[in-house]
C-alpha positions in Angstrom: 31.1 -24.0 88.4 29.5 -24.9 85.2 31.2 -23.8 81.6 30.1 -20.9 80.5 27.5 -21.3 77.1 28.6 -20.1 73.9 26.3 -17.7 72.3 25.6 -18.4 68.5 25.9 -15.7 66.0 23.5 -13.5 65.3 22.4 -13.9 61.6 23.0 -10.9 59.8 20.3 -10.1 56.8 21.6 -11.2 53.2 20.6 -7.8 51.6 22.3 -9.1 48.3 19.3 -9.9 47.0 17.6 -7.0 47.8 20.1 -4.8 46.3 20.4 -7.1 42.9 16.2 -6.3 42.9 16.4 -2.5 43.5 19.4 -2.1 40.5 16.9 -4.2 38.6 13.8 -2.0 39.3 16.0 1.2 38.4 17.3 -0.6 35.3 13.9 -0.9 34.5 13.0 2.1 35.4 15.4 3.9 33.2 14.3 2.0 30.4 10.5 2.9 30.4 11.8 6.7 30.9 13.8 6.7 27.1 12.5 8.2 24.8 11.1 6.8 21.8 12.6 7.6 18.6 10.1 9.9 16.0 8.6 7.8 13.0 10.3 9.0 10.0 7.6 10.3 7.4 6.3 8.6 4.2 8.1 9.5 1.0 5.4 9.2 -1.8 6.8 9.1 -5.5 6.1 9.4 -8.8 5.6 6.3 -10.6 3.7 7.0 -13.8 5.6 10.2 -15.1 3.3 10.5 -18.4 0.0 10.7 -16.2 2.0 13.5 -14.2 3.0 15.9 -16.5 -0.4 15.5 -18.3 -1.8 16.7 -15.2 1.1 19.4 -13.6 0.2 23.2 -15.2 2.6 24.4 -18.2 4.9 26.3 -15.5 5.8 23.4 -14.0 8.8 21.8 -14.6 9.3 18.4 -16.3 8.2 15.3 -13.7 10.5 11.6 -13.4 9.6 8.7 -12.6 11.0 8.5 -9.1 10.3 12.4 -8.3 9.3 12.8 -4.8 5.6 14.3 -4.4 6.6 18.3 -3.1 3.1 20.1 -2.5 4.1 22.4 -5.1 3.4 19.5 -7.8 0.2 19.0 -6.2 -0.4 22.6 -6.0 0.3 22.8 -10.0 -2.3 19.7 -10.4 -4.7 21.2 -8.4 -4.6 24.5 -10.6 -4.6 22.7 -13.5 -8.2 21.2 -12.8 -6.8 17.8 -11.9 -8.7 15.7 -9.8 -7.4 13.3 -6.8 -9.3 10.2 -8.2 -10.6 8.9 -11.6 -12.5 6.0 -13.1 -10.1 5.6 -15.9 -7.1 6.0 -13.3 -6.6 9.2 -14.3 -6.4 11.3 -10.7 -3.5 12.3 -8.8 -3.3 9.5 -6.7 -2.9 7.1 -9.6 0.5 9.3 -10.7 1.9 7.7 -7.0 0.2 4.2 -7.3 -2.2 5.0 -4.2 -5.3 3.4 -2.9 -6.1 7.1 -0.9 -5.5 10.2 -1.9 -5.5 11.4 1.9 -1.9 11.9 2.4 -1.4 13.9 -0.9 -3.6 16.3 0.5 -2.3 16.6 3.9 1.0 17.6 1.7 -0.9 20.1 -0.2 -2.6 21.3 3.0 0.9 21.7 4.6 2.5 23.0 1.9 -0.4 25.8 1.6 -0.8 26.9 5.0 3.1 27.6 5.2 3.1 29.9 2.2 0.8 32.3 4.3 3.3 34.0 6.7 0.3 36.4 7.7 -1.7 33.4 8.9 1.0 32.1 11.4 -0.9 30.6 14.5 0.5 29.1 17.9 -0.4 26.5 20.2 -0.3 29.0 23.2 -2.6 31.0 21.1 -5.9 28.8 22.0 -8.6 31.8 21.0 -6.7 32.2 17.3 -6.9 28.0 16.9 -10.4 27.5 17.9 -11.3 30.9 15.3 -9.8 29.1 12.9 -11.1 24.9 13.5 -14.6 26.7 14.0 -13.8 28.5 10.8 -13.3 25.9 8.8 -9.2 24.7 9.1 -8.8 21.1 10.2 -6.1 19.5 12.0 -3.6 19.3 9.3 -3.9 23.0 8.6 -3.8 23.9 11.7 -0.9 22.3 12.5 0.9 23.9 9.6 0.2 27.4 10.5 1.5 26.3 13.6 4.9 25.8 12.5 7.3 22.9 11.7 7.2 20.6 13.7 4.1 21.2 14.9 1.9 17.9 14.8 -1.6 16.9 14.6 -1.9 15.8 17.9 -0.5 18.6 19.7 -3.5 21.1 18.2 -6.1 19.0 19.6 -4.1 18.4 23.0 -4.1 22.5 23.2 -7.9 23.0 21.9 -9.2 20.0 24.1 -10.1 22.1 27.3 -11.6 24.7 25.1 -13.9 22.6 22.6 -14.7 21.1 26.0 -16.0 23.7 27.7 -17.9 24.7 24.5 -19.8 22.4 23.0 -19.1 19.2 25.9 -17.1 16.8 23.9 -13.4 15.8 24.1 -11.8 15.9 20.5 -8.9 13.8 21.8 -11.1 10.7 21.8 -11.9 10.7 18.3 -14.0 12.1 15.8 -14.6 14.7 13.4 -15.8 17.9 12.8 -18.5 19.1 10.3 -19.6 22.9 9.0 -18.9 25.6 9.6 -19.0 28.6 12.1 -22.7 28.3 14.2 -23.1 25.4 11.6 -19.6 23.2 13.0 -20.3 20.2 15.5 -18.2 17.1 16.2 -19.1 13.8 16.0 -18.0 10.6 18.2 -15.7 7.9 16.7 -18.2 5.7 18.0 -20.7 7.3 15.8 -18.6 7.7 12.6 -17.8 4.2 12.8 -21.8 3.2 13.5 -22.4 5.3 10.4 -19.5 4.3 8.0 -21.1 0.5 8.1 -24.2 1.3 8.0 -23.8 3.4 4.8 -20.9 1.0 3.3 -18.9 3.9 2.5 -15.6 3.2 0.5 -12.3 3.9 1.4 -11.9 7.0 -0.3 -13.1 10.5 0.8 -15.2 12.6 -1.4 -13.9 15.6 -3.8 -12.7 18.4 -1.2 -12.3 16.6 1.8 -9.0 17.1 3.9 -7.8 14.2 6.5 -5.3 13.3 8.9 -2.7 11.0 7.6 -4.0 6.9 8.7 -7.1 8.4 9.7 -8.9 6.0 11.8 -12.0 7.4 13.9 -11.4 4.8 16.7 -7.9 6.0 17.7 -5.5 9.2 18.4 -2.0 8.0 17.6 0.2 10.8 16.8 -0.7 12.7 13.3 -3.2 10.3 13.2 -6.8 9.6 13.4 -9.3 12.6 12.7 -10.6 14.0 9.4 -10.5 17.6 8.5 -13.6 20.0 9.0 -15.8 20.0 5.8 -18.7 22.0 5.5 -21.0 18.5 4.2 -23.4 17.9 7.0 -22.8 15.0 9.3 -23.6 11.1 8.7 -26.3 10.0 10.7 -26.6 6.4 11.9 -29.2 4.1 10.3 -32.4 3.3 12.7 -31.9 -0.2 13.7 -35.9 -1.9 12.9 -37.4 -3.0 15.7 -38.5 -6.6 15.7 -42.1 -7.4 15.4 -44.1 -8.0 18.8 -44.9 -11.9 19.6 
């Protein structure tokens, strides 16, 4: 009778391997799910104290060099007939040392909008926010009467359906608005961006303009991006000439 065979092992699956890749995956995972921490805002000081008080109204108090804009100093300028920009470096922006005066005015903006109580707006409240964009408030005002907290970002995220559905363009994609009431229409980033070179505009705004802080037409970072509604019509591109016929 022949020996009986013996019958090799049966591998058994490594799943080692497997299970080093899954905790890797959910490492991973947990990583892309953590929050990211908020940007901490700009602090903007004074660093020509002589051009400040020469420009703050007699109820204000004495300015420092070192002073941290409030929008109640900007408030007291404004009152006072001061401008944001000068030839002989004589506008608010200088008394910071700034290229722009843009973020002073989202400041003042803020700071203005939060003194009206009456005013108070929410984000649930979509009706009351597009009142008030189509009146006239832009982003940064918005946002104010909104609440702290309350960002730049989040009022167009809340008006996008609406705007949408009114007048067929998506505010989230850049842009900005211009006029007023029956007056106000939006346009692109593409064609603010067509415009701006064509016209060689400078990099600051004109007297009574409000923006978003870093404005940049061609992007919709958080508190970013979008200029305020002015009532100034809106640029139009330069015709490109056609070349002559052969």
């Amino acid at each position: 009778m022949p020996p009986a065979r013996k019958r090799a092992p049966r591998a058994t699956a490594d799943t080692s391997s497997n299970t080093e890749a899954t905790a890797t995956e959910d490492d991973e995972e947990g990583e892309e799910e953590a929050p990211k921490a908020p940007r901490a805002p700009k602090v903007y000081t004074v660093k020509d104290a002589e051009l400040a008080n020469s420009l703050v109204g007699e109820d204000f108090d004495e300015i420092s060099e070192g002073d941290e804009v409030t929008g109640e100093m900007l408030d007291s300028m404004r009152s006072n007939k001061a401008k944001w920009d000068s030839p002989e470096d004589g506008g608010i922006k200088h008394v910071f040392g700034m290229n722009s005066a843009i973020p002073l005015r989202n400041i003042l903006n803020r700071w203005v909008a939060a003194q009206d109580e009456e005013g108070a707006l929410s984000l649930d409240d979509v009706d009351g926010l597009y009142d008030a964009m189509i009146a006239g408030d832009g982003w940064i005002t918005l946002a104010a009467r909104c609440g702290d907290g309350v960002t730049a970002t989040q009022v167009r995220e809340a008006l996008k359906d609406k705007v949408e559905a009114e007048h067929e363009v998506d505010i989230t994609e850049g842009g900005r608005a211009y006029g007023k009431g029956d007056n106000w229409t939006w346009v692109t980033a593409d064609q603010l961006n067509e415009a701006k070179a064509a016209n060689g505009n400078g990099e600051d705004e004109e007297e009574g303009e409000e923006s978003d802080e870093d404005t940049d037409a061609s992007s919709d970072a958080d508190d970013t991006e979008d200029d305020e509604s002015t009532e100034e019509e809106a640029p139009a591109p330069r015709r490109r000439r056609r070349a002559p016929a052969a």
